[in-house]
Structure formats: structure tokens, C-alpha cells
ROPA-259838 format. One line per field, with one value per residue (C-alpha): chain; x, y, z; residue number from 1. Coordinates in steps of 0.1 Angstrom, whole numbers, plus 5000, padded with zeros to 4 digits. Layout:
REM residues N
c (A ...);
X (X ...);
Y (Y ...);
Z (Z ...);
k (NUM ...);
END
This chain:
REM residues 400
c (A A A A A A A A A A A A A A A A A A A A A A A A A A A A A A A A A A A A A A A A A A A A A A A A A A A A A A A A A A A A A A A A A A A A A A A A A A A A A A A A A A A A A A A A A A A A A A A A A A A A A A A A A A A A A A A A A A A A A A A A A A A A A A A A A A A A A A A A A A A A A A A A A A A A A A A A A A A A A A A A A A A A A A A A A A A A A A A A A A A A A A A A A A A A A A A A A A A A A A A A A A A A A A A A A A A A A A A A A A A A A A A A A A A A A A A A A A A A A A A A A A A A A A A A A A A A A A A A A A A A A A A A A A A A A A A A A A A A A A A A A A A A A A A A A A A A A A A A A A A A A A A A A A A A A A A A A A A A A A A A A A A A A A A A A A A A A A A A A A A A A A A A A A A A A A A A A A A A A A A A A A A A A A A A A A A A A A A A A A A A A A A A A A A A A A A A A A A A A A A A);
X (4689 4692 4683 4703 4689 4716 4708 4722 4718 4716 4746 4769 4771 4764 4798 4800 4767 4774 4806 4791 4762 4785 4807 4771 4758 4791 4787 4753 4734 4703 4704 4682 4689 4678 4688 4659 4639 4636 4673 4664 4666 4628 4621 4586 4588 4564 4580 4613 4603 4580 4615 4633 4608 4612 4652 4674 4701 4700 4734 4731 4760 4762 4782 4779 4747 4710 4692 4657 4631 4598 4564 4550 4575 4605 4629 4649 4638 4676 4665 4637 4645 4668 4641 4619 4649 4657 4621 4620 4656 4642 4637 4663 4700 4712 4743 4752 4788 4795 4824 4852 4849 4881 4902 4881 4885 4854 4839 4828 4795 4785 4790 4759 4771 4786 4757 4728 4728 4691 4702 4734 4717 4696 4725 4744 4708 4706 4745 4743 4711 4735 4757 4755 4750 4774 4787 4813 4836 4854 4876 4879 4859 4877 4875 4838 4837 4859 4839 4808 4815 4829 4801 4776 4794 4801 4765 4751 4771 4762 4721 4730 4739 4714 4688 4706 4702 4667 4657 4674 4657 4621 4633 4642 4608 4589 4618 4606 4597 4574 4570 4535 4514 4534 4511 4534 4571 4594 4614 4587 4577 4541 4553 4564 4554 4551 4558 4534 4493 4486 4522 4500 4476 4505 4515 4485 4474 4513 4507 4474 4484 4514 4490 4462 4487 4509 4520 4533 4544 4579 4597 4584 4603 4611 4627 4647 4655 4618 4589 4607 4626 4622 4620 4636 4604 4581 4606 4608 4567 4571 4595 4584 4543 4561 4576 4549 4522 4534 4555 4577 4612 4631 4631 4646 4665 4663 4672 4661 4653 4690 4689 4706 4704 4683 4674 4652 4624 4631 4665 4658 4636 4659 4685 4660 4649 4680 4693 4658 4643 4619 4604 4602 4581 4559 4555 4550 4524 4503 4500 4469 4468 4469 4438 4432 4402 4411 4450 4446 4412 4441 4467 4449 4445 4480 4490 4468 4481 4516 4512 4493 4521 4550 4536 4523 4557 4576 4554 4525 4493 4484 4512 4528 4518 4517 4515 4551 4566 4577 4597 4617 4625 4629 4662 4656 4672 4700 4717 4753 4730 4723 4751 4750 4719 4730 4721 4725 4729 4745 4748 4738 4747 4752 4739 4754 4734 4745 4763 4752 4736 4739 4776 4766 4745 4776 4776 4735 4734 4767 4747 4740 4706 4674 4667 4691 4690 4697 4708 4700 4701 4669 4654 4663 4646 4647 4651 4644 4676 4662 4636 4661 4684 4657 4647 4682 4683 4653 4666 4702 4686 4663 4695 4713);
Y (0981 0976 1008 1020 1042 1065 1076 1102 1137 1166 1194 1175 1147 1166 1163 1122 1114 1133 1111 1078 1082 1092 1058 1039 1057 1046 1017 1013 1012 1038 1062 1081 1102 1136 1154 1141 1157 1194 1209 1207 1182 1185 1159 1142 1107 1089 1095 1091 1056 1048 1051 1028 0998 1001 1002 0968 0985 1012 1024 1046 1071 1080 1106 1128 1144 1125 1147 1160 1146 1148 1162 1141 1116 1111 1091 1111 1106 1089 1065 1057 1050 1025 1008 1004 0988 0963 0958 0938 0922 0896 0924 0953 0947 0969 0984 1008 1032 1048 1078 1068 1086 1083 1088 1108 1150 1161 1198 1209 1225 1187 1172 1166 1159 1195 1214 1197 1169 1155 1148 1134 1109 1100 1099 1071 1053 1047 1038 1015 0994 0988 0958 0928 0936 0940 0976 0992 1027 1054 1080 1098 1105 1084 1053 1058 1053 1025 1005 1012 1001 0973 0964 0972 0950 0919 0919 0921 0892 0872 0880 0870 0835 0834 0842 0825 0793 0797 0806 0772 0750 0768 0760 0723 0717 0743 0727 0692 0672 0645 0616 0612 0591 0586 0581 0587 0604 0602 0570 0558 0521 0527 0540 0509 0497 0459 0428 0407 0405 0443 0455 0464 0485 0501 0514 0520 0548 0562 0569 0583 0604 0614 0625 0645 0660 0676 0709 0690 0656 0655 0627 0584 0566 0532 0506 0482 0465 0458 0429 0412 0443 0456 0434 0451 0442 0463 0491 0494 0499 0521 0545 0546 0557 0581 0595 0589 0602 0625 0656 0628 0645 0621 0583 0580 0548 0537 0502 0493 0536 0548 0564 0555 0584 0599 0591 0606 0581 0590 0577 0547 0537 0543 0525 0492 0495 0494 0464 0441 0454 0431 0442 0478 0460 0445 0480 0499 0478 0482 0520 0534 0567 0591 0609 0648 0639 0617 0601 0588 0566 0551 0532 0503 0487 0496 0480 0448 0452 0448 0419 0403 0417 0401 0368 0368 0381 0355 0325 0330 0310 0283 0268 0299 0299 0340 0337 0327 0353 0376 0351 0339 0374 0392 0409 0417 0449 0453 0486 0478 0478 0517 0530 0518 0538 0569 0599 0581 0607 0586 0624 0632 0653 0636 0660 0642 0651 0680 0698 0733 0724 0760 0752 0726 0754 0756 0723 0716 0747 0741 0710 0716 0693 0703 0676 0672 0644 0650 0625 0629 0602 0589 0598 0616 0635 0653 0690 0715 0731 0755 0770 0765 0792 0815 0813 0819 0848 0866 0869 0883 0909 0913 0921 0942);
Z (7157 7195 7218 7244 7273 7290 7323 7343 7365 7338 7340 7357 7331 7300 7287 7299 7286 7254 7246 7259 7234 7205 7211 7212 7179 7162 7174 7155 7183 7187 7213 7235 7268 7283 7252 7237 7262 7268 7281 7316 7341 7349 7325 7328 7349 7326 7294 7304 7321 7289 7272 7299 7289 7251 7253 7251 7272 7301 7311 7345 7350 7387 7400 7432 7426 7433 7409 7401 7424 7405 7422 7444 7443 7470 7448 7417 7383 7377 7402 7387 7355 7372 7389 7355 7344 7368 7373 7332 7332 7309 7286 7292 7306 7330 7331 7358 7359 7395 7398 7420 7452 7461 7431 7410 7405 7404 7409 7444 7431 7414 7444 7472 7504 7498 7487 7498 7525 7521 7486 7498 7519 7492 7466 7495 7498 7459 7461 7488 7470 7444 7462 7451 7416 7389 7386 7370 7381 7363 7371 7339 7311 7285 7309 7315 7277 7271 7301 7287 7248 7267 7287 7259 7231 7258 7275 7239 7228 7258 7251 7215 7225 7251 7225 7202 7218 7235 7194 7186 7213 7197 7163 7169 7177 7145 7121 7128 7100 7105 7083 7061 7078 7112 7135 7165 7164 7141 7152 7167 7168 7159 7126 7098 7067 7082 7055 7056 7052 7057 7036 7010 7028 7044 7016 7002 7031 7034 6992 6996 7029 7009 6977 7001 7022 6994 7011 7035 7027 7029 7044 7047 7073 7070 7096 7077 7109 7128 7120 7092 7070 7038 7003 6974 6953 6983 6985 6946 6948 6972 6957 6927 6935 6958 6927 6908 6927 6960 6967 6993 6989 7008 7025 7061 7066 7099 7115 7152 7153 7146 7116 7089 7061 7037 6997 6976 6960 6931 6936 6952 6922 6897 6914 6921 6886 6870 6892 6882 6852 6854 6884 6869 6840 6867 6880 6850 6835 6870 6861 6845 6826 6849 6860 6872 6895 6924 6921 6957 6945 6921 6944 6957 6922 6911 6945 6937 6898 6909 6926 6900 6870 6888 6892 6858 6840 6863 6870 6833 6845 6843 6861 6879 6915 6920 6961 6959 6934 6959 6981 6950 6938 6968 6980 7015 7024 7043 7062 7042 7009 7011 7000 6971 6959 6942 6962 6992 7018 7050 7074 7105 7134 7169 7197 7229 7264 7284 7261 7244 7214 7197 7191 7166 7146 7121 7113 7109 7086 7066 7053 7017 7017 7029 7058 7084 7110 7146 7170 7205 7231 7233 7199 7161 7145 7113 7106 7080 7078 7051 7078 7107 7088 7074 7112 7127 7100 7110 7151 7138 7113 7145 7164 7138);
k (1 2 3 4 5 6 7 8 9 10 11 12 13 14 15 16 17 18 19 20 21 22 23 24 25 26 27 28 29 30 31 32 33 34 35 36 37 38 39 40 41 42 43 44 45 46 47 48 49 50 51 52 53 54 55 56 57 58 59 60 61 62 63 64 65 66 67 68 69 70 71 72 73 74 75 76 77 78 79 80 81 82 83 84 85 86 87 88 89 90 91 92 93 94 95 96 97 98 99 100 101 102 103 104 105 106 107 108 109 110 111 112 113 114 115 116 117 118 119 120 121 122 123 124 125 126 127 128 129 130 131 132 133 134 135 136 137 138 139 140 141 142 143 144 145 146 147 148 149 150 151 152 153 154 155 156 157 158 159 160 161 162 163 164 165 166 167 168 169 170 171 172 173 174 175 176 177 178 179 180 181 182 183 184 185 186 187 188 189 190 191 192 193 194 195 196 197 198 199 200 201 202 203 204 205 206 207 208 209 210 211 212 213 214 215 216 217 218 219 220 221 222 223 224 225 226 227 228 229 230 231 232 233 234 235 236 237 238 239 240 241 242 243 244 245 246 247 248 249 250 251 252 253 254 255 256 257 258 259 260 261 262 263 264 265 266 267 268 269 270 271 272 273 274 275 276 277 278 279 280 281 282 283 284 285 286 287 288 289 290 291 292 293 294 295 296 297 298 299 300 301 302 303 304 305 306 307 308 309 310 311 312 313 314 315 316 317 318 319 320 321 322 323 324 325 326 327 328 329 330 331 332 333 334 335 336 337 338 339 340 341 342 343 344 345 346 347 348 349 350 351 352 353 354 355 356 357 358 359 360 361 362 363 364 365 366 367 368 369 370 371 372 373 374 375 376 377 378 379 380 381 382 383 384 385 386 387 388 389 390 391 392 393 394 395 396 397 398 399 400);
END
């Protein structure tokens, strides 16, 4: 629940201050002024200033009185609780409400520059240090009220969306998901599985990162569009040890960095193995029982196994030449080929340059998967929209 702080010279303001804290309170905000105090205006500086730097809102109700100057101080205790406030403005906003001079009726005994002139100058001092900064007058009662609901409700909704989107920027970055063993950022270059001499041991130390980092391995990224693409038979391994073996909840599809979509491995293996059972064969003979001590210590051989299975199941020795098995067999994989793959999840939200990025907060958490990818100019990355919204969620119940 946001505090409010209500500031203002004691008798005169009773009956104002009483009605502005009423409106607040049914407003759900929590309220604390002089009342809380003892019923004087001789309230003690500190804790009333204390009070000032632990509210989210002070509202200052000026009249024609200066008030109570504290011992050994020459400014009022209204004036300083002002000057706490505007001294942490990244903390507390400040609202201030000044009485109409010239229109408003007020009592002859309430007003200074009748009954006390010191005070008077003091009272057109404070006054005058307030131009050039946002106030607000009243003549009456009621419209002191009304302005400051208003006031309350519209600088709360602004420091909402100001937090809102400050939260949001914060989040971007702690709702990154990086991919298991990228060494760089997510669409980076340094990151791919490359075809060629070292494609198995590519995958061989993306599976074993994958296995070791279980609490956290999430997401494998793969470039279908860099150093010679993606084979269907190297994709099929791929998926299916990431099933097999890792906690890997999604592939990201990228070609030449723009991101493509999302598929789970599971998916992606069922959908190969269905399209060339024989490759599934190759793949399910290169896979021992499985062990509880070390599953990592595992995937080389079934890496070399495959190899060997798909030459022998396709080209049997003594004639089959295995170093070419791959090349006949081979699909390479194309962008127009992904969705295809049931589960194929081809979303992503564009966020252009210079624009507010919280107003695309409706559409990143109305997704209804877990990973979200974001587009930005010069990069995308991937979210956890599940921790962006418990995140989100935690600052409004913070507001509330």
C-alpha cells in the first residue's frame, strides 16, 4: 500500500487535512499527518521528517499561516517537511496545494500578515521558492479534495509506468535465456553447431553442457543459414539425445541470426523419425542402457555409434563405403521446412527502435508458451515470459 504524508499548519487546516486524508484512505492509500502526532502543532522535527522519507507521496496544504518554528531552527516544521521531500524526489513525489489569495474566504485570525508579520514574511518567502514547480490552488474545501485525489491518482499512475517500464528494461536483461553452451550471445556468430569435421564434437559438448547444466539448460540455438546448414540426419541426433538425455525445453531456429521460431526436441525428433524411420533405427541402436552414474561420459560413443549404425543399416560392409552415408541420405534443412514440424512455434514480438517498449508488455505476456523471442534491431533475444510476469506481478502487488 503506497503512503501518503499530508502536510500542513495545525488549527487552521484541521478540518481540510481531515477530509483530504479521508478521500486518500478510501482511496486505499495509507495515511499519516499531525493527527498521528500529539494534538498540538509542536510536533517534533525529527519524527515528523523520519515520516517524510518513508512516504511515497507528501501533499503540502498551504494557507495563510507559516506555522510552528521548532527550537533552534528558523524555518517552520511545514517547511521542512517540504524540504525532506523535495530533497528524495526519486523516492517521494511532491505534491503541493496553495489557498487562493485572492478568491479564497478565509478567517482573519488564520491569516499572518494580519497577526504576525515576521511569520508573514516567512509564509511569502516559502511561497515565492515555490515557482517554477508544479503547484496546484483551491478555494474551497471540496476543490482542495477533488485536486488532490486528482493529483494523487494521476502522479501515481505516471510513477506506475515509469516504474513500470524501468522494471521492464531490468527484466529484459534477468529474463534472458541463454542457449546451453553459447559461448557468446544468443544470436551470436560464435555460437553454431558447424557441419563438417568437428559436427560431432559439437554436439557432443552442447549434449554434455546440456546434461551437467540441468537447472539451467533450457534453450540450443541453431543457425540453419551459416557454414553449410543443418542435415536432417545431424538434426535428428541432435534432438533426439536432447530428449533423451537433457532438461533442453526448446530449439531456436535461426537463419543468418533472424530468428525463425521455437520447437521442442522432443518434437523435432518425432517429426524426423517419422519421416525416415530408418534413421531412427540408426539412432536407436547407438543407445546403450542407460546408466545413473555419469550420462555425459555416454555421448561420444553414441555420437560415434550413430555414424557407424547408419552406414552399416544403409551401405552393410564389405562393400558399403560408411564416409558417404550421410551425403546420400541427407535432407539439408531449410527455413520453409519448419513448419512442418508439429509444435512448430513460428512467434515473436518485433520491438522497433525508439519506441516505448512497455506498451508491448500485453502482447509478450498474452503468449501462452514459456519462451518468447524479441526482436530488436540489432539482435533477439529470448525471454522467460513465465519469470517476466511473476516479476511484473511482484512490482504491482508492491504498488497495491
Amino acid at each position: 500500500m503506497k503512503k501518503v504524508y499530508i502536510s500542513a499548519t495545525y488549527n487552521d487546516l484541521k478540518e481540510h487535512r481531515a477530509a483530504v486524508a479521508h478521500a486518500l484512505r478510501k482511496m486505499n492509500y495509507e495515511v499519516h499527518c499531525m493527527e498521528d502526532y500529539v494534538a498540538t502543532d509542536e510536533r517534533t522535527d525529527d519524527r515528523c521528517t523520519q515520516d517524510v522519507a518513508n512516504c511515497d507521496f507528501y501533499v503540502g496544504i498551504l494557507a495563510l499561516r507559516y506555522g510552528w518554528i521548532p527550537p533552534g531552527s528558523n524555518i517552520s516544521i511545514t517547511e521542512q517537511e517540504y524540504r525532506k521531500a523535495r530533497s528524495q524526489l526519486e523516492k517521494t513525489r511532491c505534491l503541493m496545494f496553495l489557498l487562493d489569495e485572492q478568491s479564497a474566504d478565509w478567517p482573519v485570525r488564520w491569516i499572518d500578515a494580519v497577526q504576525s508579520p515576521d511569520s508573514a514574511a516567512k509564509l511569502r518567502q516559502f511561497r515565492d521558492s515555490l515557482e517554477g514547480m508544479s503547484v496546484n490552488t483551491f478555494t474551497t474545501l471540496e476543490q482542495l479534495v477533488q485536486s488532490v485525489m486528482a493529483s494523487v491518482y494521476m502522479e501515481d499512475l505516471k510513477w506506475w509506468k515509469t516504474s513500470l517500464k524501468q522494471e521492464f528494461e531490468r527484466t529484459l536483461d534477468h529474463c534472458r535465456v541463454t542457449p546451453v553452451g553459447a559461448p557468446g550471445d544468443f544470436a551470436s556468430d560464435a555460437y553454431k553447431l558447424e557441419l563438417g569435421s568437428s559436427v560431432g564434437n559439437d554436439i557432443v559438448e552442447t549434449i554434455q553442457a546440456a546434461i551437467r547444466a540441468a537447472n539451467n539448460a533450457r534453450l540450443v540455438s541453431l543457425d540453419l543459414g551459416q557454414n553449410g546448414g543443418w542435415w536432417s540426419t545431424r538434426l535428428h541426433l541432435l534432438a533426439g539425445l536432447l530428449t533423451r538425455y537433457s532438461t533442453v525445453e526448446k530449439l531456436v531456429f535461426f537463419s543468418k541470426k533472424k530468428c525463425l521460431g521455437t520447437c521442442s526436441p522432443a518434437d523435432v525428433w518425432g517429426y524426423l523419425a517419422t519421416a525416415k524411420p530408418e534413421v531412427e533405427e540408426a539412432f536407436s541402436k547407438s543407445l546403450p542402457p542407460p546408466t545413473a552414474l555419469d550420462a555425459a561420459a555416454e555421448i561420444p560413443m553414441i555420437v560415434s555409434n550413430y555414424s557407424i549404425n547408419l552406414g552399416d543399416l544403409l551401405f552393410p560392409p564389405p562393400d558399403g563405403d560408411r564416409t558417404k552415408v550421410e551425403q546420400a541420405i541427407k535432407i539439408q534443412i531449410e527455413p520453409h521446412m519448419l513448419p512442418q514440424i508439429p509444435g512448430f512455434n513460428p512467434d515473436r514480438v518485433s520491438l522497433p527502435a525508439g519506441v516505448d517498449h512497455v506498451g508491448n508488455l500485453p502482447a509478450i505476456l498474452g503468449k501462452e508458451y514459456p519462451f518468447v523471442p524479441l526482436e530488436f534491431p540489432t539482435e533477439t533475444v529470448v525471454i522467460d515470459r513465465v519469470s517476466l510476469a511473476s516479476r511484473i506481478a511482484k512490482l504491482a502487488v508492491e504498488r497495491v
